[in-house]
DODREN-294661 format. One record per residue: residue in three letters; x, y, z of N, C-alpha, C in turn. Coordinates in steps of 0.05 Angstrom, whole numbers, plus 5000, padded with zeros to 4 digits. Layout:
DODREN-294661
{pt ALA,{X,Y,Z},{X,Y,Z},{X,Y,Z}}
...
//
This chain:
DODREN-294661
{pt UNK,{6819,7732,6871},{6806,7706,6869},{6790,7700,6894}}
{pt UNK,{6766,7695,6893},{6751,7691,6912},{6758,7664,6929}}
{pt UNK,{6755,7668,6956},{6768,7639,6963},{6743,7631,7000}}
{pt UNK,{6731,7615,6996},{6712,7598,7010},{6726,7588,7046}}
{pt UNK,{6747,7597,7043},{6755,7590,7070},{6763,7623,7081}}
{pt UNK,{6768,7642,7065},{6766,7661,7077},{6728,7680,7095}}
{pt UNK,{6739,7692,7114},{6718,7692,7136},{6692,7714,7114}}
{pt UNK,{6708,7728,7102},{6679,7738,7079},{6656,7721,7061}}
{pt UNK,{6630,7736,7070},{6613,7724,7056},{6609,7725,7030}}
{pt UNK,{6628,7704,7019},{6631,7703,6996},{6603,7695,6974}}
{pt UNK,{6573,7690,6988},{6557,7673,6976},{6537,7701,6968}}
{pt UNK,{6545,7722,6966},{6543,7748,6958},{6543,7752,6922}}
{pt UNK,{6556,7731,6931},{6573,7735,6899},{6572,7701,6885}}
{pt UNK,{6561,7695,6865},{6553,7670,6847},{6588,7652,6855}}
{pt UNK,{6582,7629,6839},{6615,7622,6841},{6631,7631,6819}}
{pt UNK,{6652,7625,6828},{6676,7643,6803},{6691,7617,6800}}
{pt UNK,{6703,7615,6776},{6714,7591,6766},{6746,7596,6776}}
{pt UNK,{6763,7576,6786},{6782,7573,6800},{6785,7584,6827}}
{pt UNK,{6755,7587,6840},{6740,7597,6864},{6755,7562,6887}}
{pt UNK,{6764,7570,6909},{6778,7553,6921},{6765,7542,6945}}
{pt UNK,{6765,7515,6955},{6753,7509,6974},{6761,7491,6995}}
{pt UNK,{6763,7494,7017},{6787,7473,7037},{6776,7444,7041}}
{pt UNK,{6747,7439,7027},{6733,7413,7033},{6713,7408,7010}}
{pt UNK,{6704,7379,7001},{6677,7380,6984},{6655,7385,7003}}
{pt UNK,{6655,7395,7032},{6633,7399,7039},{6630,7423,7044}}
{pt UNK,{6653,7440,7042},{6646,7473,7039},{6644,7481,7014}}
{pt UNK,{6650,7471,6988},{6636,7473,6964},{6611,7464,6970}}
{pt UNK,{6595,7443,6980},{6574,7441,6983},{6554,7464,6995}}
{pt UNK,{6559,7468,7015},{6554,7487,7040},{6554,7518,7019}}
{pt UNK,{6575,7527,7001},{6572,7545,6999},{6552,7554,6960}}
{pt UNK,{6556,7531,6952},{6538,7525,6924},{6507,7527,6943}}
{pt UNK,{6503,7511,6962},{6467,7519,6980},{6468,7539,6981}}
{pt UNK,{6487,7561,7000},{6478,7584,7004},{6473,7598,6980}}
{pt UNK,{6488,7589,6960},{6479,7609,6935},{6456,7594,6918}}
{pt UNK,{6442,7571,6922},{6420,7570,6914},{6400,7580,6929}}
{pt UNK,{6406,7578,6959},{6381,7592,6979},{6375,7625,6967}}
{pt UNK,{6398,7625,6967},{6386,7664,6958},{6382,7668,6935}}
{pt UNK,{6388,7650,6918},{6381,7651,6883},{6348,7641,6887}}
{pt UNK,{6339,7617,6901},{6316,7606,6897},{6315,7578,6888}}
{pt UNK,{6341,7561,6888},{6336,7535,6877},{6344,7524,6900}}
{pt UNK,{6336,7492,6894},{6347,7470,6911},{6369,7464,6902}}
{pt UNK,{6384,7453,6919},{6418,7434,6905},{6417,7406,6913}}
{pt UNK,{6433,7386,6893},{6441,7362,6908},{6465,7352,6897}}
{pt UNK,{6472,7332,6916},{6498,7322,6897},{6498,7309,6868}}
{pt UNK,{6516,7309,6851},{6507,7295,6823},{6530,7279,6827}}
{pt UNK,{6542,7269,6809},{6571,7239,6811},{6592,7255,6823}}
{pt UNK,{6609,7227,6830},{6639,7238,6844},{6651,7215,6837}}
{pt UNK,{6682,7230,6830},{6695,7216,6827},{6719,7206,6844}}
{pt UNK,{6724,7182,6851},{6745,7179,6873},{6772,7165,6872}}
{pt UNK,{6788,7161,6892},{6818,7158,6883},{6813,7131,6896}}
{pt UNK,{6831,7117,6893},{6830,7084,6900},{6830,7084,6940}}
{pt UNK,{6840,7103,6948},{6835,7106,6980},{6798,7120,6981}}
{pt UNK,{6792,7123,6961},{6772,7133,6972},{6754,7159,6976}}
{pt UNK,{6779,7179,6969},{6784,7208,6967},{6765,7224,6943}}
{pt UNK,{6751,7231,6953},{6733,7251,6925},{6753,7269,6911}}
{pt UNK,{6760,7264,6888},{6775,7273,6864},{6761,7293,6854}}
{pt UNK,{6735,7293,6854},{6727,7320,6830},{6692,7313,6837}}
{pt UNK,{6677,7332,6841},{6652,7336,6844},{6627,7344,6828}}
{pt UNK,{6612,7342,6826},{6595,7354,6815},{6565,7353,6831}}
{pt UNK,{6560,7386,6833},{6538,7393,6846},{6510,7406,6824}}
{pt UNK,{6488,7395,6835},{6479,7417,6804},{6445,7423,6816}}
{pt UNK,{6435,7432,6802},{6398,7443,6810},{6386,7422,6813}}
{pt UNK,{6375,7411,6828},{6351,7399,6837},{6336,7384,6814}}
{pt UNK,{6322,7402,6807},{6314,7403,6773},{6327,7385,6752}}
{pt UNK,{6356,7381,6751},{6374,7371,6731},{6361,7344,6733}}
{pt UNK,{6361,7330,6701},{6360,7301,6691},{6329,7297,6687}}
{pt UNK,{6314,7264,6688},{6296,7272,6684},{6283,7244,6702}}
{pt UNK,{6268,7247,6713},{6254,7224,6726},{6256,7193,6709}}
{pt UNK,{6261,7166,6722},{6257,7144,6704},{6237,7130,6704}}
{pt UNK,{6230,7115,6683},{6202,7103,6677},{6210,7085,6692}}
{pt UNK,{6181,7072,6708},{6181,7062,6730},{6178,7030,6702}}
{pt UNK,{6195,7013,6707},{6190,6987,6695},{6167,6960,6711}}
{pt UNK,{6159,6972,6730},{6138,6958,6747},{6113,6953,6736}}
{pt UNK,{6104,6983,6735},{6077,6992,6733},{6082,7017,6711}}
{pt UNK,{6047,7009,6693},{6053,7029,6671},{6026,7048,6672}}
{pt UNK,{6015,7042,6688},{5991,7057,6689},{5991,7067,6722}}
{pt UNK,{5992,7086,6724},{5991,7106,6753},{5970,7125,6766}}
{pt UNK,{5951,7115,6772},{5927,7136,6782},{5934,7160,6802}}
{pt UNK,{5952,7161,6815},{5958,7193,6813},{5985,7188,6828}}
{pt UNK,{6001,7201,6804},{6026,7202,6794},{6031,7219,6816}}
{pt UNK,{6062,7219,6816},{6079,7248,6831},{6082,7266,6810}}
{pt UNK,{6083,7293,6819},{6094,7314,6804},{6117,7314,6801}}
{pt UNK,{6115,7326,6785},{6147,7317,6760},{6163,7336,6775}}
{pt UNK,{6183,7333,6788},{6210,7350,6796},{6231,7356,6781}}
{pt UNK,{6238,7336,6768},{6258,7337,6745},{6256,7340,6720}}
{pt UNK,{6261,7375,6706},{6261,7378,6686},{6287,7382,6670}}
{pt UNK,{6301,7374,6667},{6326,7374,6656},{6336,7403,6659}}
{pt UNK,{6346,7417,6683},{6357,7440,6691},{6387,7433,6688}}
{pt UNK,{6400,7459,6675},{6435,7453,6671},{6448,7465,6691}}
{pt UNK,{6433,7479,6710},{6448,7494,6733},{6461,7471,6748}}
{pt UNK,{6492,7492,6741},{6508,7467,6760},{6542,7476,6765}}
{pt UNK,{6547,7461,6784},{6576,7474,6792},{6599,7453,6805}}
{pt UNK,{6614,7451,6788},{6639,7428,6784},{6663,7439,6800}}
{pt UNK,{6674,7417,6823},{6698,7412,6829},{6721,7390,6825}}
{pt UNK,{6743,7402,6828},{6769,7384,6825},{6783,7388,6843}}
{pt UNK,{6789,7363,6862},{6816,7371,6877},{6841,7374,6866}}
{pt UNK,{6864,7389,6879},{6886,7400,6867},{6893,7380,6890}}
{pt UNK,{6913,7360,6883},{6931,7336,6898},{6948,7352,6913}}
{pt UNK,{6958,7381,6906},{6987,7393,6917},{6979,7408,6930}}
{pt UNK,{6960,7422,6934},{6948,7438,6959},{6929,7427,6968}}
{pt UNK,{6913,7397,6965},{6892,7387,6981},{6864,7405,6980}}
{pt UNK,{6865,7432,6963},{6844,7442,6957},{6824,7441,6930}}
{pt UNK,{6794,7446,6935},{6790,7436,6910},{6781,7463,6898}}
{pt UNK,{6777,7462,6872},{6773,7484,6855},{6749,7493,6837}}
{pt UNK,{6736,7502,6839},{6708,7509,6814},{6720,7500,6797}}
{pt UNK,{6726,7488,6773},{6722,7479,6750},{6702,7492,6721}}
{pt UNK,{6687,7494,6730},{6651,7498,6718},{6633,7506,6732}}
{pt UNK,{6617,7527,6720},{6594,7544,6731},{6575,7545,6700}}
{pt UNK,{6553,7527,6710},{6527,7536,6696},{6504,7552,6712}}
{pt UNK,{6501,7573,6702},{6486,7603,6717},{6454,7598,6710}}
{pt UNK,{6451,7588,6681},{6425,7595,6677},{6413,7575,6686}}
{pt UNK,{6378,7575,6693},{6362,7551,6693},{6336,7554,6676}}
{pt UNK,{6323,7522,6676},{6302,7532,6649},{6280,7526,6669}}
{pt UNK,{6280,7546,6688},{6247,7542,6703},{6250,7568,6724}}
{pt UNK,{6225,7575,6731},{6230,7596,6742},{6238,7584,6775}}
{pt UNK,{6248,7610,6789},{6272,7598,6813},{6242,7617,6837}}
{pt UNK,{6252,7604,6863},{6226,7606,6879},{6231,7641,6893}}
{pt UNK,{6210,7656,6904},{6220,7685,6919},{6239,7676,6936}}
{pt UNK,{6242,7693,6946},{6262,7696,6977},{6244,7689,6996}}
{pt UNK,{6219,7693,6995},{6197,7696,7020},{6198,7660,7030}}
{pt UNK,{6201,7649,7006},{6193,7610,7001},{6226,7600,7006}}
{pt UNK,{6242,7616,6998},{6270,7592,7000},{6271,7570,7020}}
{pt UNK,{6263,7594,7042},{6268,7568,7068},{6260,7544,7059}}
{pt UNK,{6234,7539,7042},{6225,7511,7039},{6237,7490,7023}}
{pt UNK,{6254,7502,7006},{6265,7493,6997},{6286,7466,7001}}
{pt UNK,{6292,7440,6990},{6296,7414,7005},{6323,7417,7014}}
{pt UNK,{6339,7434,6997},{6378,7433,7010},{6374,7451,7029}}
{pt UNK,{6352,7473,7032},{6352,7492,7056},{6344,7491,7080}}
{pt UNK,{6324,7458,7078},{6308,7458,7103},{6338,7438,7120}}
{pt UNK,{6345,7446,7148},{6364,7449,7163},{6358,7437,7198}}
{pt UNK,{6360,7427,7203},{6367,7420,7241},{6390,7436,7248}}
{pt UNK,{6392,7457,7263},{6416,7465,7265},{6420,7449,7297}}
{pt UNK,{6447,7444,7306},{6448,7437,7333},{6437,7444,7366}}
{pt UNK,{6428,7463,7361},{6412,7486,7381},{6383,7467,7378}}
{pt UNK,{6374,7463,7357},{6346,7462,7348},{6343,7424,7353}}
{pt UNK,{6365,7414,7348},{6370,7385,7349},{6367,7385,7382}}
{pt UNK,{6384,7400,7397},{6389,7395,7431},{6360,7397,7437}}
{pt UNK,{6339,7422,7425},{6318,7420,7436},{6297,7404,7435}}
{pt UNK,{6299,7397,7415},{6292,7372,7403},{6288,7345,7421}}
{pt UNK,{6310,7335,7422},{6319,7317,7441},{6305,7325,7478}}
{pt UNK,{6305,7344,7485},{6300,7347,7506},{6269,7347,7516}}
{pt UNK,{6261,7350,7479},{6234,7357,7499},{6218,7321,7479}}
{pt UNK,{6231,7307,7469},{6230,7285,7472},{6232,7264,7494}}
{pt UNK,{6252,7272,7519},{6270,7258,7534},{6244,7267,7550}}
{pt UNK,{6230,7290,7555},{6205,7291,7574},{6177,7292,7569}}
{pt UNK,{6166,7273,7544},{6143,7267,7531},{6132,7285,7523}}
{pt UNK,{6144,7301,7510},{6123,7322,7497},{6124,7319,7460}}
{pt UNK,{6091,7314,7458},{6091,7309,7430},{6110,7319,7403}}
{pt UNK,{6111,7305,7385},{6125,7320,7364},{6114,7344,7351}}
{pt UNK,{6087,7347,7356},{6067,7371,7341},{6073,7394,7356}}
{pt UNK,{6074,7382,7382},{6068,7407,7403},{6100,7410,7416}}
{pt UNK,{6122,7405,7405},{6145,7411,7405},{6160,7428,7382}}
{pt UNK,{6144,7422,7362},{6148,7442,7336},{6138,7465,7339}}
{pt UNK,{6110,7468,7347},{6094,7493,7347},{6115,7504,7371}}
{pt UNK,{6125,7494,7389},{6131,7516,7420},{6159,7525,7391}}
{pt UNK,{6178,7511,7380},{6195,7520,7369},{6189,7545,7345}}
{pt UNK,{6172,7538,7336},{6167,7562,7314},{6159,7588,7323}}
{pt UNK,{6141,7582,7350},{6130,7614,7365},{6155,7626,7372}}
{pt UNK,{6176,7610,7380},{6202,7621,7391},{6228,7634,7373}}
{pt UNK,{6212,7617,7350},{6239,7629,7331},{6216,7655,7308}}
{pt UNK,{6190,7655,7322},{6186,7680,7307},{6162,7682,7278}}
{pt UNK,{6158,7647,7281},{6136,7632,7260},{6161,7611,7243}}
{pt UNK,{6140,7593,7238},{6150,7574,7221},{6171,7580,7199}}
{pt UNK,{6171,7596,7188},{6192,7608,7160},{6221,7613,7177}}
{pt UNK,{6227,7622,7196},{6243,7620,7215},{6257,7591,7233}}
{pt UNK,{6240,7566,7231},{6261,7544,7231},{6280,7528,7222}}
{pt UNK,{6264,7537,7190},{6288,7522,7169},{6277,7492,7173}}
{pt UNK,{6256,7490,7183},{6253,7454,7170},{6226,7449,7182}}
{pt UNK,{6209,7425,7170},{6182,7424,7176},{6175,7398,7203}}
{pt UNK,{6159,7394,7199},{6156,7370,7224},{6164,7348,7218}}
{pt UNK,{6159,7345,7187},{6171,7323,7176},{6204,7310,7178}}
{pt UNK,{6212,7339,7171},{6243,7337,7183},{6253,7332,7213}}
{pt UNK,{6240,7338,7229},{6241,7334,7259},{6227,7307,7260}}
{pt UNK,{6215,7294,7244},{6201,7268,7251},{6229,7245,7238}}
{pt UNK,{6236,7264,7225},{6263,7248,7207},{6283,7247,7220}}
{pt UNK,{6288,7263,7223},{6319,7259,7252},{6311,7248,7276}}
{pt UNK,{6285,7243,7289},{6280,7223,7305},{6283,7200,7296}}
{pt UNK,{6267,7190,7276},{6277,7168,7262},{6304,7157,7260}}
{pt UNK,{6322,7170,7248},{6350,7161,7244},{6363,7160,7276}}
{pt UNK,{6358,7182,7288},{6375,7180,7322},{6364,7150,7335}}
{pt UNK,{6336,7149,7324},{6332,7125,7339},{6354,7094,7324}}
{pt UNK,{6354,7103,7305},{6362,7079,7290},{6396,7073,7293}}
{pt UNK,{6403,7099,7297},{6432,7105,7301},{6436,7093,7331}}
{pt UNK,{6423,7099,7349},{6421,7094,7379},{6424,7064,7379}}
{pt UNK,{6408,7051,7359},{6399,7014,7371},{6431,7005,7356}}
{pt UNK,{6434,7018,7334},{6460,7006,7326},{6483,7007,7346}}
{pt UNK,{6490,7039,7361},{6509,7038,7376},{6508,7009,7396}}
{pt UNK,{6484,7006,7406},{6480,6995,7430},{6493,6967,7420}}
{pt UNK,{6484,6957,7401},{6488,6929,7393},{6512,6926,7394}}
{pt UNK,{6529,6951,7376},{6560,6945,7377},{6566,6945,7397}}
{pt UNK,{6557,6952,7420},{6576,6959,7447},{6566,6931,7465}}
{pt UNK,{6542,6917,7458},{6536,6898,7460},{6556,6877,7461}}
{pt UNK,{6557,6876,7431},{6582,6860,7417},{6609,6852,7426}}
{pt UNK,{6609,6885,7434},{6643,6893,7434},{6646,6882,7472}}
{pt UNK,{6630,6884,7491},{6635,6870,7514},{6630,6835,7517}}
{pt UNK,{6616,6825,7498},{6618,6799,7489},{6639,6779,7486}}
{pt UNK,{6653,6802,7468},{6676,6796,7454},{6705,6792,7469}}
{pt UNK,{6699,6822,7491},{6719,6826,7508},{6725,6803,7538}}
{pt UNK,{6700,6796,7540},{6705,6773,7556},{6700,6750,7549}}
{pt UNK,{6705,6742,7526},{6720,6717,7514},{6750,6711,7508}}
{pt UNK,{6751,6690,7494},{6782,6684,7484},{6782,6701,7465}}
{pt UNK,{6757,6709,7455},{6768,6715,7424},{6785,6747,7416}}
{pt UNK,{6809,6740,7429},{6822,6770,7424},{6819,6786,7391}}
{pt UNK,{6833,6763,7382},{6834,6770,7349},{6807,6784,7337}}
{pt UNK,{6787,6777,7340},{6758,6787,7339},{6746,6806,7351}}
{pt UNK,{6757,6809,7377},{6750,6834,7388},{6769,6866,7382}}
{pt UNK,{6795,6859,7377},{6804,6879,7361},{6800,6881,7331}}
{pt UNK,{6792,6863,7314},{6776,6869,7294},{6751,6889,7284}}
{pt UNK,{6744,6880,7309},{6708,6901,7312},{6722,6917,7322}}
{pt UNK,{6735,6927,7333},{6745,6952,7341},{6754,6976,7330}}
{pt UNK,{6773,6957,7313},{6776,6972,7281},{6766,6984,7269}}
{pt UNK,{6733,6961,7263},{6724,6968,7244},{6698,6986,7252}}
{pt UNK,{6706,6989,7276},{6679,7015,7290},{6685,7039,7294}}
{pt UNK,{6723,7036,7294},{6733,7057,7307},{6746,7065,7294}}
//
């Protein structure tokens, strides 16, 4: 039985039903790798959870799956988006097992009704495009000493060998600036907060936010 926490590259091989996994995010992690090399995108589809909170049973499926909804706003659209969603059944179901805390394939749908992209394109693909930590540090650094976002991408892609070799576009590097920035003003405020708090009376309130940050 194939099992996802062992050190073999298991994504060699499609998933196998009662295929085992120590997290829903290495079923995630390892359903991508096997769309990257198949040619599809992945995303999450419903989950189900336990009253603490706990993802009970998963479902991951193609990109493709379901079908776009009619926009109730506006009924006339002078130039529409392309349609992404064609009702694709590729898809792959987990359940946690309560007694080993591991979860389990359940379900494997293999086929899809659209053709899947080369190998040459995967990278572009939306579950494949990636910041890895290396690429994030550099990122950051050559932010921290004014160098444009255009001309921080290009030095990265000559280095990793051309663009098909970063795993993500500018857009995505314009996107994780975005969120760090956003993530950054939040920390600040809480810590704002949280010394506000600390030199007042208000004990009860300051271990509250504490709690609930920490």
């Amino acid at each position: 039985m194939a099992n996802a926490q062992c050190g073999k590259d298991d994504t060699q091989f499609g998933p196998i039903l009662g295929m085992k996994f120590d997290s829903e995010q290495f079923a995630y992690d390892f359903y991508d790798s096997y769309g990257g090399r198949i040619g599809f995108s992945i995303r999450r589809e419903y989950a189900h959870k336990s009253k603490t909170g706990e993802i009970t049973s998963r479902a991951f499926a193609c990109s493709k799956e379901g079908h776009r909804k009619a926009d109730k706003k506006y009924y006339i659209v002078n130039n529409a988006r392309a349609e992404t969603r064609i009702g694709c059944g590729a898809s792959m179901n987990i359940k946690l097992n309560r007694k080993t805390g591991k979860y389990t394939a359940t379900n494997f749908v293999e086929m899809h009704n659209h053709s899947v992209v080369v190998n040459e394109c995967a990278h572009m693909l939306h579950s494949q495009r990636k910041i890895f930590t290396s690429q994030s540090i550099e990122i950051d650094l050559a932010t921290d000493f004014g160098i444009p976002l255009r001309s921080s991408y290009e030095l990265m892609s000559r280095e990793a060998g051309g663009g098909e070799c970063v795993r993500f576009f500018k857009q995505d590097q314009k996107n994780y600036l975005k969120n760090k920035k956003i993530e950054n003003v939040g920390i600040q405020r809480i810590r704002e907060h949280i010394k506000i708090l600390s030199r007042s009376d208000s004990r009860k309130s300051f271990i509250l936010l504490c709690r609930a940050v920490g």
